[in-house]
N, C-alpha and C positions, 0 to 999 in steps of 0.2 A: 754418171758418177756423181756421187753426192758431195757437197763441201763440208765443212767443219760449222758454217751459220745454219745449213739445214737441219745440221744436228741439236744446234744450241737453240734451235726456233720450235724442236720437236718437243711437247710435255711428255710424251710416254718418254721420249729416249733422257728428259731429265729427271722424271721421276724414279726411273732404273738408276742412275748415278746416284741422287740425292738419298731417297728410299726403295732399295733393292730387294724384291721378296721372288719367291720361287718362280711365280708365276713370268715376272718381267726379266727373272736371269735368264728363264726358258726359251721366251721368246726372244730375247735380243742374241743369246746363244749359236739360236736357228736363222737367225738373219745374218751374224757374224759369218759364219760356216757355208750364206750360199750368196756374198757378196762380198769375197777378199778382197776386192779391189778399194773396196769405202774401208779400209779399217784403219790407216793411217791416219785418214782425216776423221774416222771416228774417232779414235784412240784421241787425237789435238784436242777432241772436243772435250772428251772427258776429263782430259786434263784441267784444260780449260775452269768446267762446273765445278773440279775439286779446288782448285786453286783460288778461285774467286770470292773475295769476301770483302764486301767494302761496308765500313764501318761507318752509321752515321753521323754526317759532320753537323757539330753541335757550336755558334760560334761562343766565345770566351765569355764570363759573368760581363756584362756592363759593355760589350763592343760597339752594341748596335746604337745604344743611348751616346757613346763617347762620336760614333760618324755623323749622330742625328745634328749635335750640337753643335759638332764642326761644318755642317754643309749649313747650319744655319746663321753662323757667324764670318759665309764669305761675303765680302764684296764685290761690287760691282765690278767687271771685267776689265772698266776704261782707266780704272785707277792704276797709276801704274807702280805707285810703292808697294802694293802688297800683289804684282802680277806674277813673284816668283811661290808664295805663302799658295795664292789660290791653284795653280798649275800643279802643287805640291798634292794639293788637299784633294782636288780633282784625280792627278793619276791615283790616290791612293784609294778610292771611291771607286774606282775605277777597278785596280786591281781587285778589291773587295769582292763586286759584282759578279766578275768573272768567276771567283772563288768559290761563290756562292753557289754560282749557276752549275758550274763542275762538281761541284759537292752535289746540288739540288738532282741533276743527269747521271750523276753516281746512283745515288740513291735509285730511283726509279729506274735505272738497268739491272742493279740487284736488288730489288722486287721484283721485277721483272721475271728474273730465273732461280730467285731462291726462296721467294716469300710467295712464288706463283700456287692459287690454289692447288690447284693439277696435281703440284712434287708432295705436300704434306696432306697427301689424301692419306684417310683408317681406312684398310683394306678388311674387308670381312669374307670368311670364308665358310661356303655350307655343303655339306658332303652327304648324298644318302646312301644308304647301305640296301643290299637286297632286298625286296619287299617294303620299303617305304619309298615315299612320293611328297615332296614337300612344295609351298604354293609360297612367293615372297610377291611385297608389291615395296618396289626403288622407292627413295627419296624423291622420284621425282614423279611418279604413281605409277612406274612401267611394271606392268604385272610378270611376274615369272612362274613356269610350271615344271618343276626339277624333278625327271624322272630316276627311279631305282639305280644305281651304281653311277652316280652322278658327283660331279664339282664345281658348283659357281664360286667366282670370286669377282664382288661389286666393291666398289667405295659407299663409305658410310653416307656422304653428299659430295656429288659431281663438279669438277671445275665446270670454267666460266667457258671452255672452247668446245668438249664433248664429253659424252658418258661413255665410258668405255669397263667392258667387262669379260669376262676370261670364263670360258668353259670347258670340262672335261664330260664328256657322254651326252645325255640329251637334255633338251627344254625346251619348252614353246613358249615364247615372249610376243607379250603384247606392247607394243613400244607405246609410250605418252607421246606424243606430237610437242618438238621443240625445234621451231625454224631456223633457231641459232646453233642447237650444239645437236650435231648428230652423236646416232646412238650405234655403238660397234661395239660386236660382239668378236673374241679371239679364240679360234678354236681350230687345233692341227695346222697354226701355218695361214687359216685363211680369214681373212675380216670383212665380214658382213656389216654393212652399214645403213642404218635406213634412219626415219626420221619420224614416221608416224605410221607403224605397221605391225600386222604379227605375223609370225614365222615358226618353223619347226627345225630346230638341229641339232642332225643324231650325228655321234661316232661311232663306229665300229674297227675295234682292234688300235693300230699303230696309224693305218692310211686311209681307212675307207671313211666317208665322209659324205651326208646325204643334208642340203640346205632346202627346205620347202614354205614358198612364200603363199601364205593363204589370202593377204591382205596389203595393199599400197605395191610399194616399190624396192627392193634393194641391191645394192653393191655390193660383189663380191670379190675383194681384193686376194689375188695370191703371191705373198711377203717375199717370197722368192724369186718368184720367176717374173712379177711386175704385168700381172696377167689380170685382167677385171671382166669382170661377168656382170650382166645386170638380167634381175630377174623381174617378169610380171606375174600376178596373181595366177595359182594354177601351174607355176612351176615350176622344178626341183633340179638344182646342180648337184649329181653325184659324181664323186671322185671313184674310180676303179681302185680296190686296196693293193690288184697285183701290179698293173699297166699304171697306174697313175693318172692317165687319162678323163678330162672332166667332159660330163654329157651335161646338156638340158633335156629335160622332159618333162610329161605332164604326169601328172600325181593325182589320187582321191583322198579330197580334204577328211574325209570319213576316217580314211585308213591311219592319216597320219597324224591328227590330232584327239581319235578315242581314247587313247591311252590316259589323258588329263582330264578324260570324264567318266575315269574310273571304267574302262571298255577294254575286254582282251579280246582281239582278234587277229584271227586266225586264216592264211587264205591261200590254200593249197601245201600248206607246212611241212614238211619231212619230221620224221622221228626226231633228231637231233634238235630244228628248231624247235618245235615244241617242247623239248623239256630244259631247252634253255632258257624260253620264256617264262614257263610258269616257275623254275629257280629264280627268275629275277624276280618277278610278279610278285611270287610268296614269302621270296627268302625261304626256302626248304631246299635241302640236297635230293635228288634224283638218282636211284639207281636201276637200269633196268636189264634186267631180265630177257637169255635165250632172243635176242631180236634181232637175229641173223636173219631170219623170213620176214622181219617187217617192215614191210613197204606202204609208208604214209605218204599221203596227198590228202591234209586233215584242211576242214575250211570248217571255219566256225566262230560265233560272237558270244561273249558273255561279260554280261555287265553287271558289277560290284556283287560279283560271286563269290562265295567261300569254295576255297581249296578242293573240300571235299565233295563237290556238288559239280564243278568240273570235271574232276578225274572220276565221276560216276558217269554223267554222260558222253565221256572220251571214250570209257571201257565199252560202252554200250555200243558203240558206233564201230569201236576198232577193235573191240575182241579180245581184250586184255583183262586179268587181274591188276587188284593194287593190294598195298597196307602204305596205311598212314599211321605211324610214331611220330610225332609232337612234329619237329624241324625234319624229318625220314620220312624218304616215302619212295616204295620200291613196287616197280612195274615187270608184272611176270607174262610171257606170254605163252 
């Protein structure tokens, strides 16, 4: 069970209160939905960050010069005509200090969780469309490789605690090495964390979910069930999209990182994946053609091919027509 201070200690969960955008309503939505039991003391919390605002305490024109003068014109403690004047001048010295100090512990708790860089992160958002492939490198040089029907959303520069970023479909990141703020990625529910490593991660559909670490070490947090997976180089946590069920297993770094070097491959494919790949690859619609007889098991590579140079040596091999019209292209068999 979580409290109300876990909450108020967490930067995701106050930059959702503070500044709330799709990405952090989404995720805390899915966390709301698979931990009823914390929603009370979440809710307290949120209260809390909305209601909080403490206003820096400034003292009055001329205060500090008026106490300066007065602590300079006490006497000595043994005198005893003015032991009621000094006592006076003292507590109020006194009360001051206190003042000050409360005002000074004000301030610095709300910095703390209002002025925290984390809450006033620019969220930026990059989206490809079929047939494009976009390459970004972070504020803070972590390189990214966003494949075709994809969603990253980074902060324009990372708070002081970690780098945290939100994806929809695939990328392979190359993480910059920072010992202080880990780097986590958010994607279906699960949070991959590492610190100085690259990585491959696809979604497919609603549930299915394939994490592959080519280099260093990562964490793989799952938001709901409190479940953590840690991978070494060479291997892959897939989620099952029916079962749910997560495996590790080993992967070939070939297969899963060609696609960012401009590589389609192909390995052992059915009809269907095949022309769902080259739709995404080319951005073209696909329609085929009489292929109730056709039984693929296609294996193949091809690197920074045109379209039509593909579907010439597909047809060669599997015994098919084509026509290619601009964004159309229709397989007859």
């Amino acid at each position: 069970m979580k409290t109300k201070e876990d909450f108020l200690t967490n930067p995701e969960f106050i930059a959702w209160v503070k500044h709330p955008h799709d990405h952090l309503n989404d995720y805390w939505s899915k966390w709301m939905n698979a931990n009823p039991d914390d929603l009370r003391e979440l809710k307290l919390a949120r209260e809390i960050l909305l209601r909080t605002n403490y206003p820096e305490y400034k003292a009055p024109t001329g205060m500090k010069e008026d106490i300066r003068q007065k602590l300079l014109t006490i006497k000595p403690a043994d005198a005893p005509r003015e032991k009621k004047n000094y006592r006076s001048v003292i507590n109020l010295a006194a009360v001051l200090l206190i003042g000050f100090a409360l005002a000074w512990i004000s301030g610095v708790f709300n910095k703390d969780l209002v002025d925290n860089p984390v809450e006033n992160l620019v969220m930026h958002h990059k989206r490809t469309v079929s047939g494009e492939k976009l390459q970004l490198t972070l504020s803070d040089g972590t390189r990214v490789w966003l494949n075709s029907n994809s969603e990253f959303s980074f902060p324009e520069k990372f708070g002081n605690k970690e780098r945290k970023v939100f994806l929809e479909g695939e990328a392979f990141i190359e993480v910059e090495k920072d010992s202080i703020r880990p780097f986590r990625v958010v994607a279906q529910g699960l949070v991959t964390t590492a610190l100085g490593t690259s990585f491959n991660i696809k979604e497919k559909g609603e549930a299915e979910i394939s994490i592959s670490l080519v280099t260093g070490k990562v964490k793989v947090e799952n938001v709901a069930k409190s479940e953590d997976f840690f991978l070494s180089p060479g291997e892959q946590l897939h989620r099952d999209p029916i079962t749910g069920e997560k495996s590790i297993r080993k992967f070939d770094r070939h297969t899963i990182s060609s696609w960012k070097e401009g590589t389609i491959l192909f390995e052992k494919s059915n009809l269907k994946e095949v022309v769902a790949i080259l739709e995404n690859w080319y951005g073209v619609k696909i329609e085929v053609e009489n292929s109730t007889n056709a039984s693929w098991e296609f294996s193949g590579e091809y690197h920074k091919q045109s379209l039509a140079n593909v579907l010439k040596s597909m047809a060669y091999v599997q015994n098919f027509e084509y026509e290619l019209k601009g964004k159309n292209v229709t397989i007859k068999f």
